[in-house]
N, CA, C and O atoms as a Maestro MAE file, in Angstrom:
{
 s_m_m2io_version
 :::
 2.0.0
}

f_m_ct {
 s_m_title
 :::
 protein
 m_atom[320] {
  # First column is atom index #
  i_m_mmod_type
  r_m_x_coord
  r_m_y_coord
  r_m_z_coord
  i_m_residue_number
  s_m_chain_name
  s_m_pdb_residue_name
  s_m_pdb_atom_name
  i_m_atomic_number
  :::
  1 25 -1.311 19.549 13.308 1 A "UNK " " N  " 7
  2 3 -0.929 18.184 13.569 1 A "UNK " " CA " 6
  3 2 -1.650 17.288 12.569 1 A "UNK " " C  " 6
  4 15 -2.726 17.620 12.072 1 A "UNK " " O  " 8
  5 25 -0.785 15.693 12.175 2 A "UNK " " N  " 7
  6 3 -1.593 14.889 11.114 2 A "UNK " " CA " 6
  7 2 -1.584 13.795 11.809 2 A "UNK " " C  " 6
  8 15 -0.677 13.254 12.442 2 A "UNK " " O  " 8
  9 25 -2.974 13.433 11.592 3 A "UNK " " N  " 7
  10 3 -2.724 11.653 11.777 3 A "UNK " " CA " 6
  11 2 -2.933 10.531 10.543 3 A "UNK " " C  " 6
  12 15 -3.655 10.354 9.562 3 A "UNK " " O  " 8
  13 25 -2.013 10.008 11.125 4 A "UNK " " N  " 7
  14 3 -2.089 8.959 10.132 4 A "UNK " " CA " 6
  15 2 -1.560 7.447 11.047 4 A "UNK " " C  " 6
  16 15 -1.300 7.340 12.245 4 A "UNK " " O  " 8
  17 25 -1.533 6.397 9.949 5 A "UNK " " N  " 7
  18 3 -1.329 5.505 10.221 5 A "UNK " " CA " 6
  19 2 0.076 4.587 9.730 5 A "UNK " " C  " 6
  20 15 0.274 4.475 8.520 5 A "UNK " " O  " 8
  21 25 0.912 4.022 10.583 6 A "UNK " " N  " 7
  22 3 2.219 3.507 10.309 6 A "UNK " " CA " 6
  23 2 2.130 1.909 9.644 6 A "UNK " " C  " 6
  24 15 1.696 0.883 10.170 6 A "UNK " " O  " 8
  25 25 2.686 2.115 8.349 7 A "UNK " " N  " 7
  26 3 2.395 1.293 7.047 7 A "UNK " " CA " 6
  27 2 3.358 0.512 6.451 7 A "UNK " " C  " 6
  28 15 3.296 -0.290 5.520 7 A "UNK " " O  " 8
  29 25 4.753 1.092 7.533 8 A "UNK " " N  " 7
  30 3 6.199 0.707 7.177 8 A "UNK " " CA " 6
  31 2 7.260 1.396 8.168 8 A "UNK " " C  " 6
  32 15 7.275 2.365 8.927 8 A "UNK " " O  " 8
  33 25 8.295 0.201 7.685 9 A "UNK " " N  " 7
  34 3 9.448 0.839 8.288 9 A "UNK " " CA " 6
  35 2 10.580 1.044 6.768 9 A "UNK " " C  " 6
  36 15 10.908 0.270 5.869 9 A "UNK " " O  " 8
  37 25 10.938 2.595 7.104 10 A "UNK " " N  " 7
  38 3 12.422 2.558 5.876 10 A "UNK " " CA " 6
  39 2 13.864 2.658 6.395 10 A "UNK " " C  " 6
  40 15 14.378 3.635 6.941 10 A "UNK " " O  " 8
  41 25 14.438 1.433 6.117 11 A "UNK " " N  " 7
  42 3 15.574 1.048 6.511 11 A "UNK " " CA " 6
  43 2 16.539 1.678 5.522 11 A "UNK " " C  " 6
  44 15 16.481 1.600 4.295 11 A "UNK " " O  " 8
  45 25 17.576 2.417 6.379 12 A "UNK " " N  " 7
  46 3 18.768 3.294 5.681 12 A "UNK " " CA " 6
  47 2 19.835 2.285 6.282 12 A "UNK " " C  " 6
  48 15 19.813 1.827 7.425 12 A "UNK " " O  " 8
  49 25 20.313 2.153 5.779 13 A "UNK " " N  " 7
  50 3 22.283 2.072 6.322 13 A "UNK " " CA " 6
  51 2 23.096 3.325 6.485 13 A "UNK " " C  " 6
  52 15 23.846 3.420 7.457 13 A "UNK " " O  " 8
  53 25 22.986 4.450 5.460 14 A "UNK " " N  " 7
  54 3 23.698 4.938 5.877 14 A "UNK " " CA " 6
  55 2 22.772 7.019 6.118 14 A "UNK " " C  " 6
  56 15 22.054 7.571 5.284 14 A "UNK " " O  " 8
  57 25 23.127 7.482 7.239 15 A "UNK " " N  " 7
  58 3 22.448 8.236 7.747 15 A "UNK " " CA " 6
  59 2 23.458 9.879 7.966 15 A "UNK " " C  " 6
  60 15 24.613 10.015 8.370 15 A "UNK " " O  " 8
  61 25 22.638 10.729 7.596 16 A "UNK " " N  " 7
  62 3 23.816 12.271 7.854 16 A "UNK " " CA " 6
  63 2 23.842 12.037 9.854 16 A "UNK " " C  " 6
  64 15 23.045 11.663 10.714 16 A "UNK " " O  " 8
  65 25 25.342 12.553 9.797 17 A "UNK " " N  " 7
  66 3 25.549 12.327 11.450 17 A "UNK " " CA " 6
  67 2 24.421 13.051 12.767 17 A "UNK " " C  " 6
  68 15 24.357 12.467 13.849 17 A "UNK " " O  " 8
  69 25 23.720 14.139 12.559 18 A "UNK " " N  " 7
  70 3 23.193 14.944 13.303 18 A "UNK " " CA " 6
  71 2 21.731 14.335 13.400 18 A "UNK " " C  " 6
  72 15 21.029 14.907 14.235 18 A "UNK " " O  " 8
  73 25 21.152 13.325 12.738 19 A "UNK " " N  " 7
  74 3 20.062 12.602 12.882 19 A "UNK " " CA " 6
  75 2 20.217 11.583 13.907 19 A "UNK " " C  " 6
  76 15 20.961 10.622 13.714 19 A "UNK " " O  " 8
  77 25 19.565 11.733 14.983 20 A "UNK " " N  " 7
  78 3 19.793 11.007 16.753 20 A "UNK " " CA " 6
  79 2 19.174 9.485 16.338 20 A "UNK " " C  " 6
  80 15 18.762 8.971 15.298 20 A "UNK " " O  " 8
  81 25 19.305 9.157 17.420 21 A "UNK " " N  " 7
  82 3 18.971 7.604 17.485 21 A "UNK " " CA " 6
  83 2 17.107 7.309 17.441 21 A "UNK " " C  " 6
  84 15 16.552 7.723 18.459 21 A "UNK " " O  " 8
  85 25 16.536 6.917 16.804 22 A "UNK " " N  " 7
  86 3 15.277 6.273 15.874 22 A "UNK " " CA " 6
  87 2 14.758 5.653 14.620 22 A "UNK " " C  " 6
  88 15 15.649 5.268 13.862 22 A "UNK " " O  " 8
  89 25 13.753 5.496 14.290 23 A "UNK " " N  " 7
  90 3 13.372 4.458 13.071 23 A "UNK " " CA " 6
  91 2 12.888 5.828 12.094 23 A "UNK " " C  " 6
  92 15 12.500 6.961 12.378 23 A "UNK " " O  " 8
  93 25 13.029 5.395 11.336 24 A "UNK " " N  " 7
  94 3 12.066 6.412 9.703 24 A "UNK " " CA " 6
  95 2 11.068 5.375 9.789 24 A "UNK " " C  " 6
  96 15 11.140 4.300 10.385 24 A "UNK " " O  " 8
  97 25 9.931 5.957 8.964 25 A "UNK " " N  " 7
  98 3 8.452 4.485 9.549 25 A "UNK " " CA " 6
  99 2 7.544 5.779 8.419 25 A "UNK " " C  " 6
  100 15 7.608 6.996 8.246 25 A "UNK " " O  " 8
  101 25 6.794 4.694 7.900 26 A "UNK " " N  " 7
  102 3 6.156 5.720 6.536 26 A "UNK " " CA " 6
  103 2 5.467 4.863 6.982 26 A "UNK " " C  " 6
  104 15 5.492 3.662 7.250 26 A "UNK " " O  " 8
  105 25 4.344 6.368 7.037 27 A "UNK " " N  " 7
  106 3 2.822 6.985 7.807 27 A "UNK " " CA " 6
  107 2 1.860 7.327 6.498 27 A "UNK " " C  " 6
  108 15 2.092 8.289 5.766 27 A "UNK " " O  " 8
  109 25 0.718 6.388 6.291 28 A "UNK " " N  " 7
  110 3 -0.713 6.837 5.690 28 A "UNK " " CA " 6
  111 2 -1.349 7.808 6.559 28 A "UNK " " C  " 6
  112 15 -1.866 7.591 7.655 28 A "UNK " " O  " 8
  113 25 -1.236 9.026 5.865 29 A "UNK " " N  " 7
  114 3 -1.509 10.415 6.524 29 A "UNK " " CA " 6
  115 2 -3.303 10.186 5.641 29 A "UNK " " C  " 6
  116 15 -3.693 9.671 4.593 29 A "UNK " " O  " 8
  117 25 -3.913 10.872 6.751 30 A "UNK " " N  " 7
  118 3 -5.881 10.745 6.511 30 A "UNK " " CA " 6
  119 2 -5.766 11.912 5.496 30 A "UNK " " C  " 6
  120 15 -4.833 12.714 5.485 30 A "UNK " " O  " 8
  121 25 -6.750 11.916 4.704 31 A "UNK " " N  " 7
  122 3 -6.903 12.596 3.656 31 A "UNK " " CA " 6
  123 2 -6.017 11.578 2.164 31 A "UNK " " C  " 6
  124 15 -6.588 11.556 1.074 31 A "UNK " " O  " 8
  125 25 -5.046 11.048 2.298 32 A "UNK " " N  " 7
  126 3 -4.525 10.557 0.953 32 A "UNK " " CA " 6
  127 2 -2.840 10.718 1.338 32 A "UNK " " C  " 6
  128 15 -2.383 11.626 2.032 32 A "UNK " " O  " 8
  129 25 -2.086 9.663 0.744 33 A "UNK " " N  " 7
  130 3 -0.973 9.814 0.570 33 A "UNK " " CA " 6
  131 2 -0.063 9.568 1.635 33 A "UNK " " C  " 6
  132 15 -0.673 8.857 2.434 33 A "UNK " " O  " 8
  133 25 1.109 9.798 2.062 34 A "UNK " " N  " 7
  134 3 1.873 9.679 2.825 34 A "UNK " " CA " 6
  135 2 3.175 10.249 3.100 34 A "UNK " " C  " 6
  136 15 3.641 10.911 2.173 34 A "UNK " " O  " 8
  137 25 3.927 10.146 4.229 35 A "UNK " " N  " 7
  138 3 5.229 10.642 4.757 35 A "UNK " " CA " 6
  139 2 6.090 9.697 5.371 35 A "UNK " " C  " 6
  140 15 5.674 8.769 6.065 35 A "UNK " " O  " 8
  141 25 7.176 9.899 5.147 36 A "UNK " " N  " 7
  142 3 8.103 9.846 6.054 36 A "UNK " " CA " 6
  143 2 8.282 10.443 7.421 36 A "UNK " " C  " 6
  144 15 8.399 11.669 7.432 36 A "UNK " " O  " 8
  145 25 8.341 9.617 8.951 37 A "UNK " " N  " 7
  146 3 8.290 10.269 9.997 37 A "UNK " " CA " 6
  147 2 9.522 9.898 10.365 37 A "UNK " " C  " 6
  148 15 9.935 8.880 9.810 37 A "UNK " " O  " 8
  149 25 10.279 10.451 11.183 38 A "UNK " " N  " 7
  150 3 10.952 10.128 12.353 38 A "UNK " " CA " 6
  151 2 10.694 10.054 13.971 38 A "UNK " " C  " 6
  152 15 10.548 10.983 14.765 38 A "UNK " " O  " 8
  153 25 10.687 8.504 14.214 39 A "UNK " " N  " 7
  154 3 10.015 8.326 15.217 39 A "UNK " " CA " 6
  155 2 10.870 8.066 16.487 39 A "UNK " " C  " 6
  156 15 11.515 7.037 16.689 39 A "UNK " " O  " 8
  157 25 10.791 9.115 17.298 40 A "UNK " " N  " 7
  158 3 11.841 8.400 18.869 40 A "UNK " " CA " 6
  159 2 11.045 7.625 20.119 40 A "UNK " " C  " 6
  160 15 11.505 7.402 21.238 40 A "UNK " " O  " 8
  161 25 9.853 7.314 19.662 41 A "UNK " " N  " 7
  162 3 8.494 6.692 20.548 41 A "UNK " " CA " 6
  163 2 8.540 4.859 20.236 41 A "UNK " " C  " 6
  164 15 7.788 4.123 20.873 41 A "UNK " " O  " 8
  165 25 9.348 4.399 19.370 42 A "UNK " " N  " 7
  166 3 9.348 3.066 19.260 42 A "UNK " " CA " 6
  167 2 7.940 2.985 18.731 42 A "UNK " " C  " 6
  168 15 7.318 2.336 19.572 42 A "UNK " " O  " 8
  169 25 7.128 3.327 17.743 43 A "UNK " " N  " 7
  170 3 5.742 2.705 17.102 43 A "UNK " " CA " 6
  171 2 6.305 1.408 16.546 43 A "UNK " " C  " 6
  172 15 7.418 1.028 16.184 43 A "UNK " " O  " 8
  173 25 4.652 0.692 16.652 44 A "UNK " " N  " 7
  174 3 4.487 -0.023 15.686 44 A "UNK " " CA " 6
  175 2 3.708 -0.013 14.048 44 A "UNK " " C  " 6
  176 15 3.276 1.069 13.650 44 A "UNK " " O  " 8
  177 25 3.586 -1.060 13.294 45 A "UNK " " N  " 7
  178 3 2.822 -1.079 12.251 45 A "UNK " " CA " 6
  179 2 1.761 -1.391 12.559 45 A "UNK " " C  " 6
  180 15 1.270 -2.414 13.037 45 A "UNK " " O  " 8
  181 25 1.172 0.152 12.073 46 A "UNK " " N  " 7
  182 3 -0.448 -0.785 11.630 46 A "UNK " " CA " 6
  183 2 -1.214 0.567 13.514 46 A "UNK " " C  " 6
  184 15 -2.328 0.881 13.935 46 A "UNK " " O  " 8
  185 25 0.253 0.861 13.952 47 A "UNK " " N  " 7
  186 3 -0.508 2.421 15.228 47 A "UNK " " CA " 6
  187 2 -0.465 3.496 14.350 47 A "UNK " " C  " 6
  188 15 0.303 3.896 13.474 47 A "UNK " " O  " 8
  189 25 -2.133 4.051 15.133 48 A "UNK " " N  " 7
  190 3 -2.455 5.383 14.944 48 A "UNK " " CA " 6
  191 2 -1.170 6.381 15.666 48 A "UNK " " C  " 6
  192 15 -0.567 6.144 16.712 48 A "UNK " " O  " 8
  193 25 -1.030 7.305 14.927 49 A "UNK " " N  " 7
  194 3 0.144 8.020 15.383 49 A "UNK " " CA " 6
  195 2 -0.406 9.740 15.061 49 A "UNK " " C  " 6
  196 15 -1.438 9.821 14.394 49 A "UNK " " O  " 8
  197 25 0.026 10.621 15.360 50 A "UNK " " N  " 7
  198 3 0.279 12.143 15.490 50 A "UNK " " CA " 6
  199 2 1.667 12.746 14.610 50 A "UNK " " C  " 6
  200 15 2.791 12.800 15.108 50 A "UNK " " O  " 8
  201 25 1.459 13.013 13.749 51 A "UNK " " N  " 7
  202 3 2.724 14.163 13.120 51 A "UNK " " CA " 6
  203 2 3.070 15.007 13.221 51 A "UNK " " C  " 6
  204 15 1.927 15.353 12.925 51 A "UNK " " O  " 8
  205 25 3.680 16.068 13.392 52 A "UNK " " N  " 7
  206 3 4.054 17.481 13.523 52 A "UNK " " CA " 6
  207 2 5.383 17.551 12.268 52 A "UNK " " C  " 6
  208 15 6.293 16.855 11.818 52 A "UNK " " O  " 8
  209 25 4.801 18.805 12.114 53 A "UNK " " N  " 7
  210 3 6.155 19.015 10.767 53 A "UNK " " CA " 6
  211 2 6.518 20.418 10.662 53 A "UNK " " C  " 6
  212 15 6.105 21.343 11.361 53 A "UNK " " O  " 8
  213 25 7.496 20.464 9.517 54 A "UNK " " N  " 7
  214 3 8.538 21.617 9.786 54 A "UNK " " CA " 6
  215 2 9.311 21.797 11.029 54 A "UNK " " C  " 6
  216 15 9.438 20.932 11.896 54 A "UNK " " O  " 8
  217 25 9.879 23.121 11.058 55 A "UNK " " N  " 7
  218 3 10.958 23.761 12.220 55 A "UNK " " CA " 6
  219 2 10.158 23.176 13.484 55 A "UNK " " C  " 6
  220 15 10.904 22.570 14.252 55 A "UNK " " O  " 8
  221 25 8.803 23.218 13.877 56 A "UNK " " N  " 7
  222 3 8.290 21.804 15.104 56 A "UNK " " CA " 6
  223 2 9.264 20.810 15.470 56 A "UNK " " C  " 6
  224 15 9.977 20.446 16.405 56 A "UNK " " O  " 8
  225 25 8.828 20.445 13.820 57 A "UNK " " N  " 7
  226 3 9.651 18.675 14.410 57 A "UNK " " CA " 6
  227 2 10.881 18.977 14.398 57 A "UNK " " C  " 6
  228 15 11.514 18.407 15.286 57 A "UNK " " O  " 8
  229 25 11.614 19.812 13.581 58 A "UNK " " N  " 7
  230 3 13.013 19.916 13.783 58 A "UNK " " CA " 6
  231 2 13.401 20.340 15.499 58 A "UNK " " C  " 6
  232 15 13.945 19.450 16.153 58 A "UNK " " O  " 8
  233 25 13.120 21.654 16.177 59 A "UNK " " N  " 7
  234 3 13.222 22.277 17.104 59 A "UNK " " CA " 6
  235 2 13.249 21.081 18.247 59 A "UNK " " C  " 6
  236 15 14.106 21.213 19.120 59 A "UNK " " O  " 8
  237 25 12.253 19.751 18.325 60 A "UNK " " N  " 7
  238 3 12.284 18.686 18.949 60 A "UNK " " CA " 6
  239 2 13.869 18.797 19.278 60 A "UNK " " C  " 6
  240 15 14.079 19.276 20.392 60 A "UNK " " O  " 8
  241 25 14.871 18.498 18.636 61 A "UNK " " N  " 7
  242 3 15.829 18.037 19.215 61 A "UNK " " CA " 6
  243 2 16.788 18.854 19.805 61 A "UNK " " C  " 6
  244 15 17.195 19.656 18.965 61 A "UNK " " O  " 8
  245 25 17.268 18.982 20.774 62 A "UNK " " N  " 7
  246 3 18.199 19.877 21.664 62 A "UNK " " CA " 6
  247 2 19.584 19.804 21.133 62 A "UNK " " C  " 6
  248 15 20.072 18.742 20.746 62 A "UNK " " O  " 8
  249 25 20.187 20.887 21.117 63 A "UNK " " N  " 7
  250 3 21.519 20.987 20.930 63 A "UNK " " CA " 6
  251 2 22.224 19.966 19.819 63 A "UNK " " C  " 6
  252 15 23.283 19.348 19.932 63 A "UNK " " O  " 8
  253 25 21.303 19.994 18.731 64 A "UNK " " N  " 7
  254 3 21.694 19.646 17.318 64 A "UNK " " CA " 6
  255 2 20.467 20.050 16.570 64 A "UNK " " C  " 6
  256 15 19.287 20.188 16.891 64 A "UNK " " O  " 8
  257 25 21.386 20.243 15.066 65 A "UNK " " N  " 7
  258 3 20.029 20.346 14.288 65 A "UNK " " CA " 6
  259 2 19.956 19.300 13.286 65 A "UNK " " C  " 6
  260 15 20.579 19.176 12.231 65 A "UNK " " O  " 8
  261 25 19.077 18.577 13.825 66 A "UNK " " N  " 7
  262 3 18.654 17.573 12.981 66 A "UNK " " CA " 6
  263 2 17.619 18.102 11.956 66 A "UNK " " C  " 6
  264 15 16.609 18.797 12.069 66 A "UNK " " O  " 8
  265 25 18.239 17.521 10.930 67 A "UNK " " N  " 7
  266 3 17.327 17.427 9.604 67 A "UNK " " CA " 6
  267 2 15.835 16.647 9.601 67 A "UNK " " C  " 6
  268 15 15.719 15.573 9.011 67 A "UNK " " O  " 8
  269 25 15.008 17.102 10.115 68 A "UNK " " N  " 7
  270 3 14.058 16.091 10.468 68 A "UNK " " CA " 6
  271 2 12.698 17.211 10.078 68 A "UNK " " C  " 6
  272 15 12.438 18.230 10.717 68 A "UNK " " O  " 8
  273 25 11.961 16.708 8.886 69 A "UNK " " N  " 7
  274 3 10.709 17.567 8.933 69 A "UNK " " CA " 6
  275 2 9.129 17.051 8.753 69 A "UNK " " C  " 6
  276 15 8.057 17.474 8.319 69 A "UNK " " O  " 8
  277 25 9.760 15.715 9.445 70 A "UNK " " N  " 7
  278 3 8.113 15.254 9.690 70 A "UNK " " CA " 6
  279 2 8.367 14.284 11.274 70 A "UNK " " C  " 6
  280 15 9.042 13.256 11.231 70 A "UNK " " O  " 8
  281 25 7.954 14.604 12.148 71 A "UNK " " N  " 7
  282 3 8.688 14.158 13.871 71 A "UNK " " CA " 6
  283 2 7.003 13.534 14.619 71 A "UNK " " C  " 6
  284 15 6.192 14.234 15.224 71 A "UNK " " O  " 8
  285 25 6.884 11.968 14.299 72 A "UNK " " N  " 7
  286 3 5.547 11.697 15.250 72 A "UNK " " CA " 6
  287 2 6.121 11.979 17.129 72 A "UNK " " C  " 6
  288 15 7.170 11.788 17.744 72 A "UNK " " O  " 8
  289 25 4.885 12.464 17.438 73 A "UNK " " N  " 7
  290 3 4.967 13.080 18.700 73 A "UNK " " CA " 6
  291 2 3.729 12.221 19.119 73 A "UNK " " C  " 6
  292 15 2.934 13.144 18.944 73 A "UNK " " O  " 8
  293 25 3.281 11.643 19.351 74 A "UNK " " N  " 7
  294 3 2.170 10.939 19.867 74 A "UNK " " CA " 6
  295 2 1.543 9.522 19.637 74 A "UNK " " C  " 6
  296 15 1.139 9.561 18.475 74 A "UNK " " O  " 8
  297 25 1.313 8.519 20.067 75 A "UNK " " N  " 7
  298 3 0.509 7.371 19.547 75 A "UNK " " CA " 6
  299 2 -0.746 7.489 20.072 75 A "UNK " " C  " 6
  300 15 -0.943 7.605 21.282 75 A "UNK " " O  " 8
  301 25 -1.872 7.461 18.997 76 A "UNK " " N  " 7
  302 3 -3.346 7.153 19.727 76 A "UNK " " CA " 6
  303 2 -3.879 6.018 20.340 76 A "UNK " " C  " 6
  304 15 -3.774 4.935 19.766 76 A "UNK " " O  " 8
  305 25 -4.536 6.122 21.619 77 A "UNK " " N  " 7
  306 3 -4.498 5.008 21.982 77 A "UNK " " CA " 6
  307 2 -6.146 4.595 21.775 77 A "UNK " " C  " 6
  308 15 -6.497 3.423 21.643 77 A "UNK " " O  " 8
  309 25 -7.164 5.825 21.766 78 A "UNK " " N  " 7
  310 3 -8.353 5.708 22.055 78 A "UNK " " CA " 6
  311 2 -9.084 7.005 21.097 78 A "UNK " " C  " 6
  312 15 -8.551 8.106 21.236 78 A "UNK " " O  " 8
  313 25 -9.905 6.941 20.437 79 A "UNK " " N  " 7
  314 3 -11.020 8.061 20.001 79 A "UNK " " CA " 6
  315 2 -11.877 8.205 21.288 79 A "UNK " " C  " 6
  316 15 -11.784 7.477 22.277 79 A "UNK " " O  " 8
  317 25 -12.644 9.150 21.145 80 A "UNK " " N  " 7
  318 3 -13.366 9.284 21.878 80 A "UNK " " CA " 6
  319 2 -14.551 9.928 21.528 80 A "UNK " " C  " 6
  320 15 -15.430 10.104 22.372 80 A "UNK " " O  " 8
  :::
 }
 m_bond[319] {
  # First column is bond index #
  i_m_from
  i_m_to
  i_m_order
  :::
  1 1 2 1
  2 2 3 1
  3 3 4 2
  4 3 5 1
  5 5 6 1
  6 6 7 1
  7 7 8 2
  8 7 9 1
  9 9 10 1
  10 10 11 1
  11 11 12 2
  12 11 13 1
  13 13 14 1
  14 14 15 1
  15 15 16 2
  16 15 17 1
  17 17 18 1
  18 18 19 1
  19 19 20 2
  20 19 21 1
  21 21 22 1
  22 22 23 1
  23 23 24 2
  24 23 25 1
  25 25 26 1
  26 26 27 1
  27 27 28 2
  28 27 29 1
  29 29 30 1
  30 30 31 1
  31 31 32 2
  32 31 33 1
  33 33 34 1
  34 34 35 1
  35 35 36 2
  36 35 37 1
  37 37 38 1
  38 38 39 1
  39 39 40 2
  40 39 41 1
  41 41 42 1
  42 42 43 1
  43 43 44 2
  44 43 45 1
  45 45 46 1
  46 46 47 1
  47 47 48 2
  48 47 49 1
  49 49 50 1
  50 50 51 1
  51 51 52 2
  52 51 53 1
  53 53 54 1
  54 54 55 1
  55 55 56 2
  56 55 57 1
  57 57 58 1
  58 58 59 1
  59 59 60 2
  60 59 61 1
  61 61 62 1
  62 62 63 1
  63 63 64 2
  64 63 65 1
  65 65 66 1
  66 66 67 1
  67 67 68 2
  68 67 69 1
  69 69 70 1
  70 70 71 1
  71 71 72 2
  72 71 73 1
  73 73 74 1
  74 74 75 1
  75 75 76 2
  76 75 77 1
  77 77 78 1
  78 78 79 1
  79 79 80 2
  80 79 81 1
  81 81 82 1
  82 82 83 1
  83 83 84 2
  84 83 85 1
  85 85 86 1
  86 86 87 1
  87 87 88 2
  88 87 89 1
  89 89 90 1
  90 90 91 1
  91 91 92 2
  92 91 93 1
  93 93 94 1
  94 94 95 1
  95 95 96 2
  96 95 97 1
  97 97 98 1
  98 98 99 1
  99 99 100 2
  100 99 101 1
  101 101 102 1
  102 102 103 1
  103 103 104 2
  104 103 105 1
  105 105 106 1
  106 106 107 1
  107 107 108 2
  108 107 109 1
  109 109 110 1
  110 110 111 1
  111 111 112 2
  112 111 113 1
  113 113 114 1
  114 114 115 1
  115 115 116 2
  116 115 117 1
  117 117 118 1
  118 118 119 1
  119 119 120 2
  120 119 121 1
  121 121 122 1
  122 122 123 1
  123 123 124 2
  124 123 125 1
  125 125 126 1
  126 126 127 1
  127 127 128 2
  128 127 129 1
  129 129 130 1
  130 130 131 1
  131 131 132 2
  132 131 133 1
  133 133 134 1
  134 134 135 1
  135 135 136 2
  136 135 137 1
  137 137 138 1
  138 138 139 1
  139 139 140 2
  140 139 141 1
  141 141 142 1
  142 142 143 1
  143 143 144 2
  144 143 145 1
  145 145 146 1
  146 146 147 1
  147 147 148 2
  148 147 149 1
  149 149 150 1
  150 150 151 1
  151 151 152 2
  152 151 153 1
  153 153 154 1
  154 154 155 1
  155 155 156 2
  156 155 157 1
  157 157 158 1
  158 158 159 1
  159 159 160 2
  160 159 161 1
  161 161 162 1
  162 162 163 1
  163 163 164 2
  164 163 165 1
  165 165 166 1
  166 166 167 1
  167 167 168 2
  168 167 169 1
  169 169 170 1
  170 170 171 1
  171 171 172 2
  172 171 173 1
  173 173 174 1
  174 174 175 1
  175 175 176 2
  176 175 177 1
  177 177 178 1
  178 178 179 1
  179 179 180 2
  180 179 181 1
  181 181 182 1
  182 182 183 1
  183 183 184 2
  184 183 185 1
  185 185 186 1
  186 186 187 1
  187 187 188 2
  188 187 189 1
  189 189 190 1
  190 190 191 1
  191 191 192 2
  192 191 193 1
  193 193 194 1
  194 194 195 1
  195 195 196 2
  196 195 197 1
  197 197 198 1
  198 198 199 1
  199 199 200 2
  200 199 201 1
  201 201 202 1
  202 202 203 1
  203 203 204 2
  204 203 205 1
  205 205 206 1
  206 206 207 1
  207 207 208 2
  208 207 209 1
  209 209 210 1
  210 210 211 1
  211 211 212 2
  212 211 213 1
  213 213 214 1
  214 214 215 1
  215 215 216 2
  216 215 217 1
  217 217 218 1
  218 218 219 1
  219 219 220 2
  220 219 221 1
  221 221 222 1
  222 222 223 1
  223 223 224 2
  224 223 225 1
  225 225 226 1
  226 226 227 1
  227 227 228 2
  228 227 229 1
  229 229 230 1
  230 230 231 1
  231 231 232 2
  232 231 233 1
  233 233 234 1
  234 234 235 1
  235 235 236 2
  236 235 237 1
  237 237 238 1
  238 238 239 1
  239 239 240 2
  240 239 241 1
  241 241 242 1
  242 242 243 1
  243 243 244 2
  244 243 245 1
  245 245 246 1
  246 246 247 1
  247 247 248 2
  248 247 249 1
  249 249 250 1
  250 250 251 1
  251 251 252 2
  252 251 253 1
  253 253 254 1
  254 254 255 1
  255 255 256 2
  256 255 257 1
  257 257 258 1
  258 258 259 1
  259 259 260 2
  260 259 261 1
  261 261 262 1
  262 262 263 1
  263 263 264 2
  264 263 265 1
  265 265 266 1
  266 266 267 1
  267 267 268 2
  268 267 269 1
  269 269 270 1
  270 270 271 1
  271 271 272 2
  272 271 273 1
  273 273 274 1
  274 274 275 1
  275 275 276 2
  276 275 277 1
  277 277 278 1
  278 278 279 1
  279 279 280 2
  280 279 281 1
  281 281 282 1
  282 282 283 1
  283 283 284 2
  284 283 285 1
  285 285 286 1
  286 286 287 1
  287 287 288 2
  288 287 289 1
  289 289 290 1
  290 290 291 1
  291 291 292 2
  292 291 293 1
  293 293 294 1
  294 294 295 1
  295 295 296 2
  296 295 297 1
  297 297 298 1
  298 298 299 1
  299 299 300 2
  300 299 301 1
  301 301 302 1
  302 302 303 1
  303 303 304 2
  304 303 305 1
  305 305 306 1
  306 306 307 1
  307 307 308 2
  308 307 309 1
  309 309 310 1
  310 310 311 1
  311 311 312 2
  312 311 313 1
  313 313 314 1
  314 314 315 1
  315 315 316 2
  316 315 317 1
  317 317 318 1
  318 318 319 1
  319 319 320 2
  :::
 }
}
């Protein structure tokens, strides 16, 4: 799993059909650099978030295969 932090939103118009209803939102992943996520959690900019990637994030979706290989699964709310 990665965390990083949500730095943006990337707005498409036009999308392949088997990608479900959510935002793309580009994540400052710790260590350097960044991704593209697909998010079905409604984040905001500027939340700590959780990544999962590859066949993970793909497998997320039931009875389609979405093209999806970076899927936030979590918002942080607290360190501890």
């Amino acid at each position: 799993m990665i965390k990083g932090k949500v730095i943006g939103h990337v707005w498409s118009t036009k999308r392949v059909d088997p990608l479900p209803q959510g935002a793309l939102l580009e994540v400052a992943v710790e260590g350097g650099g960044s991704v593209v996520a697909f998010d079905p959690l409604g984040c905001g900019e500027g939340e700590e978030v959780l990544i999962t990637q590859g066949s993970v994030a793909a497998g997320y979706f039931e009875g389609t295969k979405a093209p999806v290989d970076a899927l936030i699964v979590g918002s942080v709310d607290e360190r501890t």
